[in-house]
C-alpha positions as CSV (number, residue, x, y, z in Angstrom):
1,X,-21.4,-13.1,24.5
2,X,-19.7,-10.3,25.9
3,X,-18.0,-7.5,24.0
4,X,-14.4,-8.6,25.3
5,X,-15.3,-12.3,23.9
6,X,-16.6,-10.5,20.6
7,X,-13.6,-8.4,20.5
8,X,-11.4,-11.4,21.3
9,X,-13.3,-13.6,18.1
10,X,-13.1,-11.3,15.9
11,X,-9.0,-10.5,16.2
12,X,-8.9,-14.1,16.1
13,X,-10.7,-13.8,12.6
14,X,-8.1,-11.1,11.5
15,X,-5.2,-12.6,12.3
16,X,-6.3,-15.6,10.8
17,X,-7.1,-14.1,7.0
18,X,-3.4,-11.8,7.4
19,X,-1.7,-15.4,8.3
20,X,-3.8,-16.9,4.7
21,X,-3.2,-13.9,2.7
22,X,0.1,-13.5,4.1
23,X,0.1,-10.0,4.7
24,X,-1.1,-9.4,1.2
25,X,2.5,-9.0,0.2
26,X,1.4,-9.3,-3.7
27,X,-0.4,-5.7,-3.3
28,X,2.8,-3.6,-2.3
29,X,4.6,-5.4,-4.8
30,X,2.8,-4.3,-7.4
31,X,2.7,-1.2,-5.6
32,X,7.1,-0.8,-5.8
33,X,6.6,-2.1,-9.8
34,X,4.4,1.0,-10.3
35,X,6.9,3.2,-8.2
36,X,9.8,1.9,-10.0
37,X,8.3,2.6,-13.2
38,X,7.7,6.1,-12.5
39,X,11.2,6.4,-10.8
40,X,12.7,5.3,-14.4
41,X,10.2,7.6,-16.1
42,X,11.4,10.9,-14.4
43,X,14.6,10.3,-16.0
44,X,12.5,9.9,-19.6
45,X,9.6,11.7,-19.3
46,X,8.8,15.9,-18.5
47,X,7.0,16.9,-15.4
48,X,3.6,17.0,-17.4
49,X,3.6,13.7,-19.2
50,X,4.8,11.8,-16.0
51,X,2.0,13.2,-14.4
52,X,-0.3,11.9,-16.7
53,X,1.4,8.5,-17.0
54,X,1.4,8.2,-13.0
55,X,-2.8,8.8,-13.3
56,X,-3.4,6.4,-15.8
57,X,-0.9,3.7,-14.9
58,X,-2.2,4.1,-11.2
59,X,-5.0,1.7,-12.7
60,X,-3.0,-0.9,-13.1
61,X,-1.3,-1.6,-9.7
62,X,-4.3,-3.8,-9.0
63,X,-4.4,-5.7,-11.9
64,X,-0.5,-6.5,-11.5
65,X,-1.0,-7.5,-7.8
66,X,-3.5,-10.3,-9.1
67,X,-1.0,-11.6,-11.7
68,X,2.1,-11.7,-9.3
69,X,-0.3,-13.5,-6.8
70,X,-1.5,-16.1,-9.5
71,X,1.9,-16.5,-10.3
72,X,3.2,-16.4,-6.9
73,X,0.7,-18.7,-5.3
74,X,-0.5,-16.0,-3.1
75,X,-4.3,-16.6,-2.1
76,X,-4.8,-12.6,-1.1
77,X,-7.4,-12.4,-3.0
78,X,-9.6,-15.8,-1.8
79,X,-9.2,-14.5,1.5
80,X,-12.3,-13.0,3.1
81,X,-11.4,-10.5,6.4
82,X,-14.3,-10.1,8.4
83,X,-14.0,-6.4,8.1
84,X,-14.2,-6.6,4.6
85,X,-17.0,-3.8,4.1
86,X,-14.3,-1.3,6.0
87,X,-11.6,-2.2,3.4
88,X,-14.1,-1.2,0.7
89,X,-14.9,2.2,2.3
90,X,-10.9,2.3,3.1
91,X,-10.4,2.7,-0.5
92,X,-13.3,4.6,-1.6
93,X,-11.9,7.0,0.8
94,X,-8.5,6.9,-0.2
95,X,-9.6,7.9,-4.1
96,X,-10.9,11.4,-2.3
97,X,-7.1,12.1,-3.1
98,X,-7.6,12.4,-6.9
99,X,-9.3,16.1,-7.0
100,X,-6.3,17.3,-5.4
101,X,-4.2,15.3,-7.6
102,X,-5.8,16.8,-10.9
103,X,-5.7,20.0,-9.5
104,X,-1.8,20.1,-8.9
105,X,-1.6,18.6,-12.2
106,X,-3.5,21.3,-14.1
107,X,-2.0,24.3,-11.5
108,X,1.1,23.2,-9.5
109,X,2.3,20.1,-11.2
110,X,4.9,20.0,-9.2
111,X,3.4,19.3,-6.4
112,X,1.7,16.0,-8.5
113,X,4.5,13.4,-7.1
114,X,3.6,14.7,-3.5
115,X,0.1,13.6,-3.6
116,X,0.3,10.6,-5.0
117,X,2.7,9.5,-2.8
118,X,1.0,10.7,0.1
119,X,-2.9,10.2,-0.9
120,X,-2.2,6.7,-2.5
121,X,-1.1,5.1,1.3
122,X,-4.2,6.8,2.9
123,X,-6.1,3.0,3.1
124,X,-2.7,1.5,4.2
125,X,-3.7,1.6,8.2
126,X,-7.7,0.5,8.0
127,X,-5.8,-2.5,5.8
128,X,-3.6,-3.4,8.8
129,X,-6.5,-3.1,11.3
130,X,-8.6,-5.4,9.5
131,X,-6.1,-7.5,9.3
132,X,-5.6,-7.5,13.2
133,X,-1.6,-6.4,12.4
134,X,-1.6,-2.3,12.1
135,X,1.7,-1.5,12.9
136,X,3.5,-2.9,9.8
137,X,0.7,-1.1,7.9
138,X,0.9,2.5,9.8
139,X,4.0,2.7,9.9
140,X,4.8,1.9,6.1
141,X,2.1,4.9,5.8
142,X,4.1,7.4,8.1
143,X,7.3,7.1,6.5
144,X,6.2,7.2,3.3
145,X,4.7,10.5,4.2
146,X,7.9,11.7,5.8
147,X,10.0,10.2,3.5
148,X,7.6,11.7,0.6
149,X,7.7,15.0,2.1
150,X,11.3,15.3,3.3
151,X,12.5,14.3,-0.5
152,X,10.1,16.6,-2.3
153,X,10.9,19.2,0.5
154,X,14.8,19.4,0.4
155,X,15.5,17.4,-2.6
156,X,13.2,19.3,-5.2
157,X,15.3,18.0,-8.3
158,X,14.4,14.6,-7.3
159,X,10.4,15.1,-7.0
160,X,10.0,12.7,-10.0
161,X,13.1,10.4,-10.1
162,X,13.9,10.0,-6.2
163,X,11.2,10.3,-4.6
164,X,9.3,7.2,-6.6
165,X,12.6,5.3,-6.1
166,X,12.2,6.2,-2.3
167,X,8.3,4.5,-2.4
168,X,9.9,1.3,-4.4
169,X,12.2,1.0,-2.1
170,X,9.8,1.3,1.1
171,X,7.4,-0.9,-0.3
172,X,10.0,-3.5,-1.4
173,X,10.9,-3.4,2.4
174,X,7.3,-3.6,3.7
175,X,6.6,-6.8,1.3
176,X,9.5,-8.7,3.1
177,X,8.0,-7.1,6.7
178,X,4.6,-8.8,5.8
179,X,6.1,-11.9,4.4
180,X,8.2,-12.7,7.1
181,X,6.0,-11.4,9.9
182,X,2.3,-12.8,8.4
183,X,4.9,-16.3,8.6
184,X,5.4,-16.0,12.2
185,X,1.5,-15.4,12.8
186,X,0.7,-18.5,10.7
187,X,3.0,-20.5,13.0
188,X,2.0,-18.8,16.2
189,X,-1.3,-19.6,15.2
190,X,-1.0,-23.3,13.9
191,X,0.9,-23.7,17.5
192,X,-1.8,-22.2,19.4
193,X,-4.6,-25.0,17.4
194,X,-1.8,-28.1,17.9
């Protein structure tokens, strides 16, 4: 087997689990819930104690993916990508985020709504590669980092009400990007077997 031919298989394999998962979509759900929910809690909540809520609830965006897929039908998490072992290091290397995270927290809490918006996307591409479909997935990652940066930037009074609304919004948008594009590969590809 040459490498082209091994290449060729294995973005077969990846385009195949994004098609079954489709796209994952029940992840950045989740993800806008949490977003939302931090958007409505800078309107309730000081700097400080949405900081702290934002850490601890950040633990719970995985948990909610797996109940809006149960209830959703979405198999995302039966679905085995062949790159599986890079999605695990993906996300061990996202949580390198967290010192910086703590540290704004205790020092510059300002800054807090920054990294998290930032630092939680930083798996977002390897996700996309594994699942042979990167562009939906790097670019959700780059303009959330613009968007993140421009908002906290030149919008200061919303760091903790509009930026998260900016984040639910963009991953509301990226859900219906997957949906609708991880459709199209499941056709292309049930074509390409008829």
């Amino acid at each position: 087997m040459t490498i082209a031919e091994l290449e060729a298989g294995l973005k077969a394999h990846r385009l195949s689990a994004y098609a079954a998962a489709r796209g994952g979509w029940p992840v950045p759900l989740a993800g806008a819930t949490y977003w939302g929910v931090l958007a409505f809690l800078g309107t309730r909540l000081d700097e400080s104690n949405w900081s702290l809520v934002a850490a601890v609830m950040s633990g719970a965006i995985f948990p909610v993916a797996v109940l809006y897929a149960a209830i959703l039908r979405n198999p995302f998490m039966k679905v085995k990508a062949p790159d599986q072992g890079a999605i695990f290091m993906a996300m061990g290397a996202m949580l390198l985020f967290w010192p910086m995270a703590v540290a704004a927290m205790w020092h510059f809490n300002a800054l807090t709504p920054l990294i998290l918006a930032i630092g939680m996307s930083g798996h977002w591409p390897v996700f996309g590669w594994s699942y042979g479909r990167p562009v939906p997935f790097v670019a959700h990652a780059l303009v959330r980092a613009v968007v993140s940066f421009g908002i906290w930037e030149y919008l200061p009074e919303g760091r903790f009400t509009l930026l998260p609304a900016a984040i639910a919004g963009l991953y509301l948008i990226t859900v219906a990007i997957l949906f609708v594009d991880s459709g199209l590969v499941a056709k292309k590809l049930r074509q390409a077997a008829a």
